[in-house]
NUPATI-334326 format. One record per residue (C-alpha): residue number from 0; residue in one letter; x, y, z; chain. Coordinates in nm, 3 decimals. Layout:
<rs>
<r num="NUM" residu="A" x="X" y="Y" z="Z" chaine="A"/>
...
</rs>
This chain:
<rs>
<r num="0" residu="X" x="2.642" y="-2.043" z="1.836" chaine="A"/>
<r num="1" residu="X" x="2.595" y="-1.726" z="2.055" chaine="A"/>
<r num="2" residu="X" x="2.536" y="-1.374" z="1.960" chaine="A"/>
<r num="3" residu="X" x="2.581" y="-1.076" z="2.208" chaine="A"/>
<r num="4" residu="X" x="2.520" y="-0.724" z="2.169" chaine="A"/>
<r num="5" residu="X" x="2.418" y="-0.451" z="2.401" chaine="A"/>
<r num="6" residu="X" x="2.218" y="-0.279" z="2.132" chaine="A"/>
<r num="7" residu="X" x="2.018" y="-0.341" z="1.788" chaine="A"/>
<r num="8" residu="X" x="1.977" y="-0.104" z="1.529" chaine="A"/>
<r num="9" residu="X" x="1.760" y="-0.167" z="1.180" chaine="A"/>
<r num="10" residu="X" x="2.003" y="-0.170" z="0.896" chaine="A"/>
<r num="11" residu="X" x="1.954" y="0.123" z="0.666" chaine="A"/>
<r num="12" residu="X" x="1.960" y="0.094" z="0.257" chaine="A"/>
<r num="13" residu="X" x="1.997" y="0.461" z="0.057" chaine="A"/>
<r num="14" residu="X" x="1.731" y="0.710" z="0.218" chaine="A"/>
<r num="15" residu="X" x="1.537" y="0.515" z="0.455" chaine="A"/>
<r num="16" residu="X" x="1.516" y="0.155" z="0.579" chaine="A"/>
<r num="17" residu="X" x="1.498" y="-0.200" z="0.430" chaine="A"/>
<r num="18" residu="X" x="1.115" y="-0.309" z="0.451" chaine="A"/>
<r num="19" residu="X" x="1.159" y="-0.657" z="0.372" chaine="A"/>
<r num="20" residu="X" x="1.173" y="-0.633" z="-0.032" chaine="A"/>
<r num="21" residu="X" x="1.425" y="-0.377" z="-0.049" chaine="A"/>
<r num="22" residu="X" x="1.193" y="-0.115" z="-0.179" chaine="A"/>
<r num="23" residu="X" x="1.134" y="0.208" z="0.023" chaine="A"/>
<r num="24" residu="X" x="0.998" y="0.557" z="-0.002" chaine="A"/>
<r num="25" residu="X" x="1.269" y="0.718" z="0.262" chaine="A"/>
<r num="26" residu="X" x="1.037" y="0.632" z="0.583" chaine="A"/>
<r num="27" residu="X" x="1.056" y="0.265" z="0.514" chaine="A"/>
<r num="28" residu="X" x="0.738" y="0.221" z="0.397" chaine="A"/>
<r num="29" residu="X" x="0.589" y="0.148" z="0.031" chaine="A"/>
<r num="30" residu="X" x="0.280" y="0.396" z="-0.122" chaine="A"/>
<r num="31" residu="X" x="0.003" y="0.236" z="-0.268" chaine="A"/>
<r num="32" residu="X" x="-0.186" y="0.360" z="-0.527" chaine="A"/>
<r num="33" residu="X" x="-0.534" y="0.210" z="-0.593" chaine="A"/>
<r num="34" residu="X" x="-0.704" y="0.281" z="-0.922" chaine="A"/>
<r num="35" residu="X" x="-1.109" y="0.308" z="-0.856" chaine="A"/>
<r num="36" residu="X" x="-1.230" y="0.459" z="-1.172" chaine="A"/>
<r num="37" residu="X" x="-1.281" y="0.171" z="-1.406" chaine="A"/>
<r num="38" residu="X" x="-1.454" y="-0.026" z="-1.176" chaine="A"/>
<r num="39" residu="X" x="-1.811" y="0.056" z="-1.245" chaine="A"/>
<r num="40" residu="X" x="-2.009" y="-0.193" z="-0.979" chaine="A"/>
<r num="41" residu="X" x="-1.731" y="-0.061" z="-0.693" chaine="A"/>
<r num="42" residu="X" x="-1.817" y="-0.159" z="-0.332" chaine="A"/>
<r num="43" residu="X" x="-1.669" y="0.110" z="-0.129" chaine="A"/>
<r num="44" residu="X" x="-1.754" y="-0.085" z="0.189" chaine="A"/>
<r num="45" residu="X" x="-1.588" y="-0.370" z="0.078" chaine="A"/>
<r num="46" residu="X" x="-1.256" y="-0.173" z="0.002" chaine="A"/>
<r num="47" residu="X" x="-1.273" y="0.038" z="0.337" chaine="A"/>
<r num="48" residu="X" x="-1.307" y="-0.319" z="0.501" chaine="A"/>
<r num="49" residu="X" x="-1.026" y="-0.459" z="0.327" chaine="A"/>
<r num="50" residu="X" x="-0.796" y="-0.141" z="0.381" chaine="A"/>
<r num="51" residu="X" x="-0.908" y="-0.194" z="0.767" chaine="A"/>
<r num="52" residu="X" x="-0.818" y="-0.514" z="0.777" chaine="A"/>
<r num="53" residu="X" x="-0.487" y="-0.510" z="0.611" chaine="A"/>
<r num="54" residu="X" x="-0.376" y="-0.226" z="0.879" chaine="A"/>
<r num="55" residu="X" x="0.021" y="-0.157" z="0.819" chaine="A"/>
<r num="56" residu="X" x="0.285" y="0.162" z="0.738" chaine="A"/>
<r num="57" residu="X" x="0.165" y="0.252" z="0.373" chaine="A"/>
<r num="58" residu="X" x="0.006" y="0.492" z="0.338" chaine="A"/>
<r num="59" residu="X" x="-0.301" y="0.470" z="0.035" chaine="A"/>
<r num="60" residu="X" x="-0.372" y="0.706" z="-0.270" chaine="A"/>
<r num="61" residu="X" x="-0.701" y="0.627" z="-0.431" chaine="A"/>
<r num="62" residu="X" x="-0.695" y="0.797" z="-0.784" chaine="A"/>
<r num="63" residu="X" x="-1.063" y="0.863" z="-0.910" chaine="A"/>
<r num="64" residu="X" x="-1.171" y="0.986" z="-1.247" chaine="A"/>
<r num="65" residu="X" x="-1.511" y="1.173" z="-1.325" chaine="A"/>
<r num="66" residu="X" x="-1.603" y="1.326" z="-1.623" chaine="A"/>
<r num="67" residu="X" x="-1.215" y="1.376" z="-1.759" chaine="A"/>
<r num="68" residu="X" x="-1.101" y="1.467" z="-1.459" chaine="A"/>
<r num="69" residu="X" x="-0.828" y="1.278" z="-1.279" chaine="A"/>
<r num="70" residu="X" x="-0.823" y="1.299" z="-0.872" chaine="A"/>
<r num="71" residu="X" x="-0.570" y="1.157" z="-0.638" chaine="A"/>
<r num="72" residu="X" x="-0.694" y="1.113" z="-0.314" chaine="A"/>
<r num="73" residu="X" x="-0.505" y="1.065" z="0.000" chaine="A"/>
<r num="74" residu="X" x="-0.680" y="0.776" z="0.228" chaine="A"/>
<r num="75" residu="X" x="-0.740" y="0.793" z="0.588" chaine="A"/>
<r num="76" residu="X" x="-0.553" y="0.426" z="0.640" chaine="A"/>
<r num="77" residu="X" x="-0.226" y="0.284" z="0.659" chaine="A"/>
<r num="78" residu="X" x="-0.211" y="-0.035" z="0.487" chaine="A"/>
<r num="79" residu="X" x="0.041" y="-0.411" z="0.507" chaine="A"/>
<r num="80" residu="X" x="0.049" y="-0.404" z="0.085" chaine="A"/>
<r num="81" residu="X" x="0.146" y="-0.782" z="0.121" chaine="A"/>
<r num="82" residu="X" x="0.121" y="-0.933" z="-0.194" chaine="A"/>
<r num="83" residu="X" x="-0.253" y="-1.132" z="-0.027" chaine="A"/>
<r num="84" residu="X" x="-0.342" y="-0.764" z="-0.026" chaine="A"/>
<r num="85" residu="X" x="-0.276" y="-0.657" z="-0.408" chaine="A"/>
<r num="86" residu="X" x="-0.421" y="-0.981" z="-0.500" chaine="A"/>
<r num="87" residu="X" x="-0.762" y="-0.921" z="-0.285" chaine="A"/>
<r num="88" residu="X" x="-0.773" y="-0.500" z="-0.456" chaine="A"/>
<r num="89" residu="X" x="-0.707" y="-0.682" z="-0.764" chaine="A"/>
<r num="90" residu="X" x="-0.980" y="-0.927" z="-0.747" chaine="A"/>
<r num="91" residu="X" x="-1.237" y="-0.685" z="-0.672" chaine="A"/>
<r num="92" residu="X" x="-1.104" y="-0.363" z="-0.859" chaine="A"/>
<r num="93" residu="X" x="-0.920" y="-0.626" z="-1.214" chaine="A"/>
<r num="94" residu="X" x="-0.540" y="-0.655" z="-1.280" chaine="A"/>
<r num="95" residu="X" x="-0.382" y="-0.327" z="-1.280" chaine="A"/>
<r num="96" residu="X" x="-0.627" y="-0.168" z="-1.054" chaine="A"/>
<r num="97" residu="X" x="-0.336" y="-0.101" z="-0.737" chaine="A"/>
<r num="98" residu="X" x="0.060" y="-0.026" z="-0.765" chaine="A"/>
<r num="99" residu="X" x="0.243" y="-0.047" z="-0.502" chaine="A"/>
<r num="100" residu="X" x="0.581" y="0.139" z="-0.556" chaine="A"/>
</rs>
């Protein structure tokens, strides 16, 4: 078998481009939203390692609540949200603590 071309383009789905699981945000990338607030005993090291580590195109949201108030902050990293990388936020943060949509 032999395949020619003179040119490759990614193949677009809706708004923006396939990004392996079919799910995009119209750049081809997925937002992930990490949950920090009911973690008492948080390691913030530990995360900012783990969102170094896990370098990618989605961008992070870490929502934050203090005395009522609910706060969505934007991250200064770009993460791979693989499913090793929920699974690692979830084991130090508990289930629920990241969504990835």
């Amino acid at each position: 078998m032999e395949i020619r071309g003179e040119s490759v383009s990614p193949v677009r789905t809706g708004n923006g481009m396939a990004n392996g699981n079919g799910r995009t945000n119209g750049n081809g990338s997925r937002v992930v939203h990490i949950k920090i607030n009911g973690a008492c005993d948080v390691n913030l090291d530990l995360i900012k390692a783990l969102l170094e580590a896990n370098a990618g195109q989605s961008v992070v949201y870490i929502w934050m609540e203090h005395d009522g108030v609910r706060q969505k902050v934007l991250a200064p990293y770009r993460v791979d949200a693989s499913p090793r990388f929920v699974k690692e936020i979830e084991r130090m943060l508990g289930k629920g603590a990241i969504k990835v949509t």
